[in-house]
N, C-alpha and C positions, 0 to 999 in steps of 0.2 A: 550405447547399451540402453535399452528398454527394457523396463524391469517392474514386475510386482508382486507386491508384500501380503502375503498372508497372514494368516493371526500370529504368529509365533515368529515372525519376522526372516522366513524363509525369501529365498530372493526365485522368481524364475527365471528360464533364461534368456538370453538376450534375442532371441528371435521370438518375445512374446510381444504381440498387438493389442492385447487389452488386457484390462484389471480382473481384477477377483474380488467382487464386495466383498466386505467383511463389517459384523455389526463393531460398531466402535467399543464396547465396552469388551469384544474378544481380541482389537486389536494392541499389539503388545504397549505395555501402558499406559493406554487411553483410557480413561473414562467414558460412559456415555454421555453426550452433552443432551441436557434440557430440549425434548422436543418442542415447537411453537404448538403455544395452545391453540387445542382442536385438533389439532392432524395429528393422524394414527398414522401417516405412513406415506412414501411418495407418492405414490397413486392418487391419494386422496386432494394431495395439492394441486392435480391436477397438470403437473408437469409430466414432459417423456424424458422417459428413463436417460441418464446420464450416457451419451454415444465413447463409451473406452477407446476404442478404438480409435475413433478422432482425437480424443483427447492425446493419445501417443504418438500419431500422426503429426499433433501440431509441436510437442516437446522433438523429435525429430528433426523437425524441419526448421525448429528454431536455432537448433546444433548446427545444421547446412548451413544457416546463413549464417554464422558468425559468431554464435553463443558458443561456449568452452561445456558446458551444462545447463539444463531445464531442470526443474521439477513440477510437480501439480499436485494436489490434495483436493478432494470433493468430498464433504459432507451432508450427506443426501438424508436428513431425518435421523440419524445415527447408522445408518449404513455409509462405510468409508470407500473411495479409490483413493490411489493411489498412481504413481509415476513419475519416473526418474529418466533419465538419457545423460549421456556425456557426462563428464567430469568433472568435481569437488576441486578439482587441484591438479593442474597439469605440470607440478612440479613433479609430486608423490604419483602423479595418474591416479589415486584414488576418485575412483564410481561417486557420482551423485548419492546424493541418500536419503532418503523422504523426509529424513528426519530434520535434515541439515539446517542449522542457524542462516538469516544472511541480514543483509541491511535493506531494508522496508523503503525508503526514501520517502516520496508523499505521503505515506499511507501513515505516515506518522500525524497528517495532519487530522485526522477522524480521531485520532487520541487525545490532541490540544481541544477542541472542540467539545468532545464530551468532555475533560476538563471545564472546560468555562460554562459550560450548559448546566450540568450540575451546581456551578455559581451560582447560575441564574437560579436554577429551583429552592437555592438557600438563599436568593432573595440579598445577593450580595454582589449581582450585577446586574443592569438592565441590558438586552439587544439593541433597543432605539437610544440610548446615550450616546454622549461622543465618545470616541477615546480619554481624551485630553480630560474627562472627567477623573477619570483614576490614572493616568500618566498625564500631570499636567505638562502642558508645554512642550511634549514630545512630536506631535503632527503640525504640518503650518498650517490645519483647516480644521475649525474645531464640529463642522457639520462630518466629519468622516465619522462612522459610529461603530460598534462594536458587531455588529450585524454584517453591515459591507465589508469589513476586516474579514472574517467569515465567511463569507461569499464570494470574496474576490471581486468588490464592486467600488471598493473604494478607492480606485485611481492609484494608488502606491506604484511608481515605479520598480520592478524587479531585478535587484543590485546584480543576481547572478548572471542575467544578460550580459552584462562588460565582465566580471569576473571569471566565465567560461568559454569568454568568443573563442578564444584559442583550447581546445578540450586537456590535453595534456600539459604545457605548458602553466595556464590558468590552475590544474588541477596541483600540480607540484608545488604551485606555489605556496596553497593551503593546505596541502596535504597534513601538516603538524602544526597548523596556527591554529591560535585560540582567539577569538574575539568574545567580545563583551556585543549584548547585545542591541546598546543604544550604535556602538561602530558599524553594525551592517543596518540598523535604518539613516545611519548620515550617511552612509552610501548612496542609499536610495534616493535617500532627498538631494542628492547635487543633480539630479537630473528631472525634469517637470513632469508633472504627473501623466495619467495617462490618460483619464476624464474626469470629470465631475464627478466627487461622491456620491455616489449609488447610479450615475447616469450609463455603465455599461458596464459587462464580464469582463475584468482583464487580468489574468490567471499571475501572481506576485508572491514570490516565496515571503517576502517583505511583510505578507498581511499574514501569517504566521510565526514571524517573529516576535511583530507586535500582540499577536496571542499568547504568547512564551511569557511575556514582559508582562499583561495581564493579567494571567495565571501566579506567577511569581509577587506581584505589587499585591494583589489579594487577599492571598494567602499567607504570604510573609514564609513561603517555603520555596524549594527549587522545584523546577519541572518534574526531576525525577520523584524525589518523594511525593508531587502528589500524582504521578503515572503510579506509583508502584499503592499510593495507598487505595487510589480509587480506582484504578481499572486492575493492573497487574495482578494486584494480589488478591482481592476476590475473585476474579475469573481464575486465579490458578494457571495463572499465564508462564509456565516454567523456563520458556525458551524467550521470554520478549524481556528485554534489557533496554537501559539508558545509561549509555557508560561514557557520557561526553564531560571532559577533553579525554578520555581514554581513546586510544588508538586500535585495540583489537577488540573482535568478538570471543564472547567466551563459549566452551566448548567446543564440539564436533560442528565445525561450518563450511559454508560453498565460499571459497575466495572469487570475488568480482574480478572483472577484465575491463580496463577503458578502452574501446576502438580507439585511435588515432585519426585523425583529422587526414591524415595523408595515406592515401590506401598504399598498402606493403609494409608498414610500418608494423613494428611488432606489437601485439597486444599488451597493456600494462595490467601489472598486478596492483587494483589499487583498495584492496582486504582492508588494510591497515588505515586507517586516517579518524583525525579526529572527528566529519566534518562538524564540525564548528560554525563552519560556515551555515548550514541550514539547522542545527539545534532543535528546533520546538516544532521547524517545519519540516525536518526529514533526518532526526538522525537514529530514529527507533531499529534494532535488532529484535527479529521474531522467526518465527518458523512457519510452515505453512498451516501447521495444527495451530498455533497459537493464534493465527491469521481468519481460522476457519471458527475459532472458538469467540474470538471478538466480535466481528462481525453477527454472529449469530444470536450474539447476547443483545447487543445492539437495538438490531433489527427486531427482535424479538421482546423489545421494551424489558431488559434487566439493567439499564444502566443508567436512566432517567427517568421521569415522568411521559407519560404519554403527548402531555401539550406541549413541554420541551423538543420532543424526537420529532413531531410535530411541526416546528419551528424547522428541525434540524431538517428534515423531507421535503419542505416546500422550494421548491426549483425555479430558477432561470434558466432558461434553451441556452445551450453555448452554439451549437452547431447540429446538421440533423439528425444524431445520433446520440448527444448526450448532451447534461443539464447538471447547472450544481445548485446545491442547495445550504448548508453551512459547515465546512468541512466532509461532505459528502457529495459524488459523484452518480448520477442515474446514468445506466447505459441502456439503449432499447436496441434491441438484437434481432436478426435477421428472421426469426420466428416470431417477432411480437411480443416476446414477453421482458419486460423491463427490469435489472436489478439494481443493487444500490451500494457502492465503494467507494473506492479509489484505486486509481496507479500512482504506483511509485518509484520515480527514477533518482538513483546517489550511483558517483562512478563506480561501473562495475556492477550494476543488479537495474533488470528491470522488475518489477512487480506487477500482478495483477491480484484484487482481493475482492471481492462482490460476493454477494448472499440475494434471494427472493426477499421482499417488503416483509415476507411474515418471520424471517431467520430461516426457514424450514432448511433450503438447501444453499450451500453457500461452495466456493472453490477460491484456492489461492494457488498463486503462481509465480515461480521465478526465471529467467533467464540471465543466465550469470557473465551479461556485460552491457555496457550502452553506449550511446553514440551511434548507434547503429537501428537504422530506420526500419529493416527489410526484418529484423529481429521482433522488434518492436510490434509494428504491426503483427508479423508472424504469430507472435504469441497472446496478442487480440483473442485467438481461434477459440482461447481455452473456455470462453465463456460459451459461444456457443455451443459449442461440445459438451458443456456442462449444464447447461439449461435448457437447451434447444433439445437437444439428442440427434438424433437419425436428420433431422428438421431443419437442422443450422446449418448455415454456410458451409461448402467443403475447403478445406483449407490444404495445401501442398503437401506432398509427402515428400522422402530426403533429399529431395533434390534440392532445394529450397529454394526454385522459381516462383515466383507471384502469379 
């Protein structure tokens, strides 16, 4: 089912191809969000127009390959799309729903991030210190620093490599554990680094734990209180949660699906779990409005200093299509025009969440399973289709060929 939401939250029907803007403050409980100063309008930033129609194409085609349900949300200056396909829950069969909760996975890590970034602006942490300055004796290398934690440059081992070689199995096993979170960096540490402190990219849920532990040693509070004092609750973020060790999302949400390792295998429901296992670096609940509304604030300089976002912007190429920079993702897209997020994978949700440098227009996106590469990719498309327009990449319709 392809479906879009007008301002009163009419559904059409299933044999519709594209959206129906609608301004945000007509759509049903939205607010209008803060447009980026200067731009009166999409035209003006110089983008083409959002391609709907692509954008339904790629939730489609992410159904073909494997997903149970899609969604997508595009925030274009306060004019909203929308889009849904396939299904919330193949227990009840209940439709996707634009609104739907689900589990963020990395995208949680642009949250820990501006967490410690606004340390920095209160001048209660430095970027170039080591770790081992505020967590004594926690790293074997006191040149790792707060920065390349951040960046992913700091050699940390990534414990969840052995933890998930097997997807299902590995996942059962922590599905209801709790860890502390000095246990998953001795994980890490029984195995030798990956380089030198700052000497290369090597992508480590690890260096977001130890963000967690920063955040927490700082403040002398947990993760969630200060998610919920300094991002959550000013942005008015109603659907983005931190409910670890809790096991379920609250409210109306998309249940996740793991593929299995073994094709024919039946898909797992894996809704429910603590993960524990990623905490600070992926265990955020959000929705795709809540997803549309952070970023934009973000990007948009509402959430720190300009020299801090600053810091947070400046990139490292990982490959020829995207760069990171401190808890932030660049992606540069088949039209040329570059934006700025994260994906995020926890079993059972892929994510995608990107905004323009200025906040102006932003998209977020679900497909509601993982493990599965042809999805994955698939659901890549949203970006183009959302920034590029008519311009971007074509991407598969249901058949869900490559």
């Amino acid at each position: 089912m392809v479906s879009a939401r007008v301002s009163r939250g009419a559904v059409l029907g299933a044999v519709a191809l594209s959206l129906l803007a609608v301004p945000a403050r007509a759509a049903a409980g939205e607010p209008r969000p803060p447009a980026a100063a200067g731009v009166k309008s999409p035209a003006a930033a110089g983008l083409p127009a959002p391609d709907t129609a692509g954008l339904a194409a790629v939730l489609r085609s992410a159904v073909a390959a494997g997903a149970p349900g899609a969604l997508a949300r595009i925030d274009d200056h306060g004019t909203v799309y929308r889009a849904t396909h396939g299904l919330a829950d193949r227990g009840t069969r209940r439709a996707m729903g634009a609104g739907d909760r689900f589990r963020v996975g990395s995208v949680t890590k642009t949250f820990s991030a501006v967490v410690l970034l606004q340390l920095v602006d209160e001048h209660r942490l430095t970027l170039d210190a080591p770790v081992n300055r505020y967590l004594p004796g926690l790293l074997p290398d006191d040149r790792i620093t707060v920065r390349q934690v951040l960046s992913h440059r700091s050699g940390l081992y990534d414990f969840t490599n052995d933890m998930f070689a097997d997807s299902v199995a590995g996942f059962e096993a922590v599905r209801d554990r709790v860890f502390t979170y000095r246990e998953l960096v001795a994980l890490s540490l029984r195995h030798p680094r990956t380089n030198a402190p700052g000497a290369a990219y090597s992508y480590s849920n690890t260096n977001f734990v130890v963000a967690g532990m920063l955040i927490e040693k700082l403040t002398g509070h947990s993760v969630r209180t200060e998610y919920e004092k300094r991002v959550f609750g000013p942005l008015k973020l109603r659907d983005t949660f931190y409910v670890h060790p809790g096991t379920t999302i609250p409210g109306t949400h998309a249940h996740g699906y793991l593929t299995p390792d073994r094709a024919g295998d039946p898909l797992v429901d894996s809704t429910d779990q603590t993960v524990s296992w990623a905490q600070s670096a992926g265990a955020i609940i959000s929705s795709a409005r809540d997803l549309d509304t952070f970023y934009r604030a973000l990007l948009g300089g509402r959430l720190m200093s300009a020299a801090r976002l600053a810091e947070m912007e400046k990139m490292n190429r990982v490959d020829a299509t995207t760069a990171y920079g401190l808890g932030l993702r660049r992606r540069d897209l088949s039209c040329g025009i570059s934006v700025y997020g994260h994906t995020g994978t926890v079993q059972g949700y892929y994510t995608y969440a990107f905004a323009t440098k200025d906040g102006g227009r932003s998209v977020a996106a679900v497909a509601t399973t993982s493990n599965n590469g042809k999805v994955l990719k698939t659901l890549a498309g949203v970006l183009d289709s959302a920034f590029c327009g008519k311009q971007g990449k074509r991407w598969p319709e249901a058949s869900g060929k490559e």
